[in-house]
Residue frames as a rotation matrix with the C-alpha (Angstrom) as fourth column:
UNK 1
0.765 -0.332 -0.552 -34.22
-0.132 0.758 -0.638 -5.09
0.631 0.561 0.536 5.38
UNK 2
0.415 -0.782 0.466 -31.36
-0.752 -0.005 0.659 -6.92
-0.513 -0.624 -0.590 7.22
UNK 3
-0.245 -0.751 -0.614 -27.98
-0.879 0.439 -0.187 -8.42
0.410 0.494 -0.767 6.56
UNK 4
0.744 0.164 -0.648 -27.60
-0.112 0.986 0.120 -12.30
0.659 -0.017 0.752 6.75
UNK 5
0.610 -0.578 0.542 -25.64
-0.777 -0.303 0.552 -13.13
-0.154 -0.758 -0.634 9.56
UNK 6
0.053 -0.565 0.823 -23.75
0.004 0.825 0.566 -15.42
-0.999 -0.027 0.046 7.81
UNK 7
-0.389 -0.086 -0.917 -22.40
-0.909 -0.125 0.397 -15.80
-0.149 0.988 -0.029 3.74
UNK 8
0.756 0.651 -0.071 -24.48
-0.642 0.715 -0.276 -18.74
-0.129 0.254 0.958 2.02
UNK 9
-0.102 -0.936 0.338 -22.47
-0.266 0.353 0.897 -21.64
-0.959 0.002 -0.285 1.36
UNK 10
-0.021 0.374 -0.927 -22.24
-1.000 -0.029 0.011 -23.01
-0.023 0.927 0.374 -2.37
UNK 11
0.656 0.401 0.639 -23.67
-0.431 0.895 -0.119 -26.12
-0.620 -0.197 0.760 -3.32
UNK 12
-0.442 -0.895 -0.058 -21.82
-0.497 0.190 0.847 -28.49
-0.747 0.403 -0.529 -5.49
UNK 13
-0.339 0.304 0.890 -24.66
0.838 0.527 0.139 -28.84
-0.427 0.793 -0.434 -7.69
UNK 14
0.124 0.259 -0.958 -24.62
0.275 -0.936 -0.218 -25.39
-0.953 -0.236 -0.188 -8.33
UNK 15
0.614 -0.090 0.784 -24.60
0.789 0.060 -0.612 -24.25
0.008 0.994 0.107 -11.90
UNK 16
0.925 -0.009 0.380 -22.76
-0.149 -0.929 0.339 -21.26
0.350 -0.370 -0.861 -10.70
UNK 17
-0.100 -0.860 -0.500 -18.90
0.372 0.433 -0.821 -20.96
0.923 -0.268 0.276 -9.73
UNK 18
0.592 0.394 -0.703 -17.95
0.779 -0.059 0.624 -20.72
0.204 -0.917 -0.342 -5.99
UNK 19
0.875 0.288 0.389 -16.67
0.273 -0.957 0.096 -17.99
0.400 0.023 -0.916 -4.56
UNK 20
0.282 -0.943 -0.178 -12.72
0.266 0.255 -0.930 -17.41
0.922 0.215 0.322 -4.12
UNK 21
0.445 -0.374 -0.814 -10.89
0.873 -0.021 0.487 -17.46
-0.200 -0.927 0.317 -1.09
UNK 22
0.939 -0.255 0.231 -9.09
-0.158 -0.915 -0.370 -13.90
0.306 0.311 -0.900 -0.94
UNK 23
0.474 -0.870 -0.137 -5.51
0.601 0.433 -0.672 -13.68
0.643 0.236 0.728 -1.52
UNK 24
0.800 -0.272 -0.535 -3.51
0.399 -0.425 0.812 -13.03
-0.448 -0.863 -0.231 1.71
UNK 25
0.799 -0.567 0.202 -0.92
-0.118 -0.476 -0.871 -10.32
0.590 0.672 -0.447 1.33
UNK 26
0.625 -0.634 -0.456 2.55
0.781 0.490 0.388 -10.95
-0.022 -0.598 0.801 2.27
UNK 27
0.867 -0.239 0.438 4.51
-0.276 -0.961 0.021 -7.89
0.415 -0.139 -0.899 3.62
UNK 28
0.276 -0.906 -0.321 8.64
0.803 0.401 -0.441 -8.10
0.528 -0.136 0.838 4.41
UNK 29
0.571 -0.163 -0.804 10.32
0.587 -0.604 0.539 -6.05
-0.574 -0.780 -0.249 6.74
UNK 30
-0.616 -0.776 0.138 11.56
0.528 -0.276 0.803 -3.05
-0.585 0.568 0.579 4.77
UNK 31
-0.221 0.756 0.616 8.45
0.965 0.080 0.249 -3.12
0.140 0.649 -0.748 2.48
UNK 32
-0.978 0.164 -0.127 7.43
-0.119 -0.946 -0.301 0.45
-0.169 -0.280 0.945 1.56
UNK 33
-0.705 0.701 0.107 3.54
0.656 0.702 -0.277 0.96
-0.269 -0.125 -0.955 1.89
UNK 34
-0.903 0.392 0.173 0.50
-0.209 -0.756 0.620 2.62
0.374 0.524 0.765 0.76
UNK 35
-0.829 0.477 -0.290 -2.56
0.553 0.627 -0.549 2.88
-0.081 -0.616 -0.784 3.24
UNK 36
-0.063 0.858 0.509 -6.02
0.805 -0.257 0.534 4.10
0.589 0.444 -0.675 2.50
UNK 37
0.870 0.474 0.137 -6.29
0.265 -0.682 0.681 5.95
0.417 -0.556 -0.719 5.73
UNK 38
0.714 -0.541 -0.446 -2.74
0.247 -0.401 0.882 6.47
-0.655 -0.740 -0.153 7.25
UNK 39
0.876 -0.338 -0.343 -1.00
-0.404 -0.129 -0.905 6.96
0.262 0.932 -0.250 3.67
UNK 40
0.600 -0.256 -0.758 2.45
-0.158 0.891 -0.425 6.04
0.784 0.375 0.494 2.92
UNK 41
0.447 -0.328 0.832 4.65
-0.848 0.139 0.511 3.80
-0.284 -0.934 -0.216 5.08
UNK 42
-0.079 -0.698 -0.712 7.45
-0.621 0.593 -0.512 1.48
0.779 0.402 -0.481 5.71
UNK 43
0.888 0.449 -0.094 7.10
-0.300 0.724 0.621 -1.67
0.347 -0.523 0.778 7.47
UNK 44
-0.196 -0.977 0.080 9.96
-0.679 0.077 -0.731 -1.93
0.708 -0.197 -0.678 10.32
UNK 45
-0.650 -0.559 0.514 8.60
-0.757 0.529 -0.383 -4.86
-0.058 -0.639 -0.767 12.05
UNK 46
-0.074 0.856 -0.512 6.71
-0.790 0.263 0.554 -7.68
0.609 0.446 0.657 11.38
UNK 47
0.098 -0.715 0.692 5.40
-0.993 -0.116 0.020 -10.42
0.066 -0.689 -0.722 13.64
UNK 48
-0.831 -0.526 0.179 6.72
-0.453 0.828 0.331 -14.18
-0.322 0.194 -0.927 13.87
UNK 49
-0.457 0.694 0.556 3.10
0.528 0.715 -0.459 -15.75
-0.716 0.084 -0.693 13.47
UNK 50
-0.982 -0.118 0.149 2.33
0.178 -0.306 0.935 -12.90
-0.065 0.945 0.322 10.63
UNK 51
-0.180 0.976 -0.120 -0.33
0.975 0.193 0.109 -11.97
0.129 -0.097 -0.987 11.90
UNK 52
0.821 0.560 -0.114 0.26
0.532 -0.822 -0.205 -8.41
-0.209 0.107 -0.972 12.26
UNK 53
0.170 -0.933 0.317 2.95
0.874 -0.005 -0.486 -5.59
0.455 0.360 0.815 11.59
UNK 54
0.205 -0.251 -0.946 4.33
0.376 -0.872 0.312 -2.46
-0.904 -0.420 -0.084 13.01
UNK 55
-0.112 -0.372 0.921 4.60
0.959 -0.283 0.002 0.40
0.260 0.884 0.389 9.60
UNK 56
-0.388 -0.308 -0.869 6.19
0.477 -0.874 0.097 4.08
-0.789 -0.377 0.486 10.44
UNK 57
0.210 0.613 0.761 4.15
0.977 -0.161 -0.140 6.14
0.036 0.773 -0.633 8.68
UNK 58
0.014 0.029 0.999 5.89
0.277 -0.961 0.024 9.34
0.961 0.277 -0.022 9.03
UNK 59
-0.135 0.688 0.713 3.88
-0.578 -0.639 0.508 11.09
0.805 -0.344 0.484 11.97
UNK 60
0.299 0.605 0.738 2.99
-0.950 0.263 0.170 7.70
-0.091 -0.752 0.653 13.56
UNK 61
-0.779 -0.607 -0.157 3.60
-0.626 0.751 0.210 4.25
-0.010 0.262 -0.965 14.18
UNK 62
0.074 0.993 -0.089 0.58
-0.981 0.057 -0.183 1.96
-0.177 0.101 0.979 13.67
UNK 63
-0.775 -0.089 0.626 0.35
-0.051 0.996 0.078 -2.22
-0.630 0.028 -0.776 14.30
UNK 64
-0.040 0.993 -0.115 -1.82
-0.924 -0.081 -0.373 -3.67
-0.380 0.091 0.921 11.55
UNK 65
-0.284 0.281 0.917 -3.84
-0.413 0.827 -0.382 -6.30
-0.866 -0.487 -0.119 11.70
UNK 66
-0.903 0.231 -0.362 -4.16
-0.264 0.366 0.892 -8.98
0.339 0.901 -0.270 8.75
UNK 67
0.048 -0.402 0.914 -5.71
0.923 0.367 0.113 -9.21
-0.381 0.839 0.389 6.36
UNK 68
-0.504 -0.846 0.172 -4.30
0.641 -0.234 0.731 -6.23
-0.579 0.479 0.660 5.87
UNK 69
0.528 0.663 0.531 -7.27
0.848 -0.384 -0.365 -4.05
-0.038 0.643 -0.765 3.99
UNK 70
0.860 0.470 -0.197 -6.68
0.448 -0.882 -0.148 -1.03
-0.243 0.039 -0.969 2.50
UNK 71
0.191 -0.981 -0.045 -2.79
-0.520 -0.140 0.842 -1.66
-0.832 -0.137 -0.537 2.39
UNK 72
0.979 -0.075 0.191 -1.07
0.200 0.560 -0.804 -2.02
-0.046 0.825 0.563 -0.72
UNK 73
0.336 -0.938 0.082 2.97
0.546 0.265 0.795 -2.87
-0.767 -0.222 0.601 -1.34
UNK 74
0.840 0.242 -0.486 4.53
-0.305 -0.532 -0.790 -0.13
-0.450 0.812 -0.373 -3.51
């Protein structure tokens, strides 16, 4: 078996609801964090187009990239 290389689209005679857009997370500069893999952290820079941040976990410093997975705002 293989994946679809692409998500189906939904029809608009579909009997069926469409699938939501995922909600983008917004992070402030300050923001403590909570990260699946790099645990917690505080977010000391973020950048103008919001596309990514800089969050001092401690140990390390680490730029991530939206959308953000795995990162939640505590």
């Amino acid at each position: 078996m293989t994946k679809r290389p692409a998500p189906r689209r939904h029809l608009p005679t579909s009997p069926f609801k469409a699938p939501a857009d995922p909600v983008l997370k917004q992070f402030t500069l300050g923001d403590r964090v909570s990260h699946d893999q790099h645990g917690l952290g505080k977010v000391i820079a973020v950048e103008a187009s919001g596309e990514a941040m800089l969050v001092d976990f401690g140990s390390q410093q680490t730029r991530i990239v939206s959308p953000y997975y795995g990162m939640h705002k505590l």
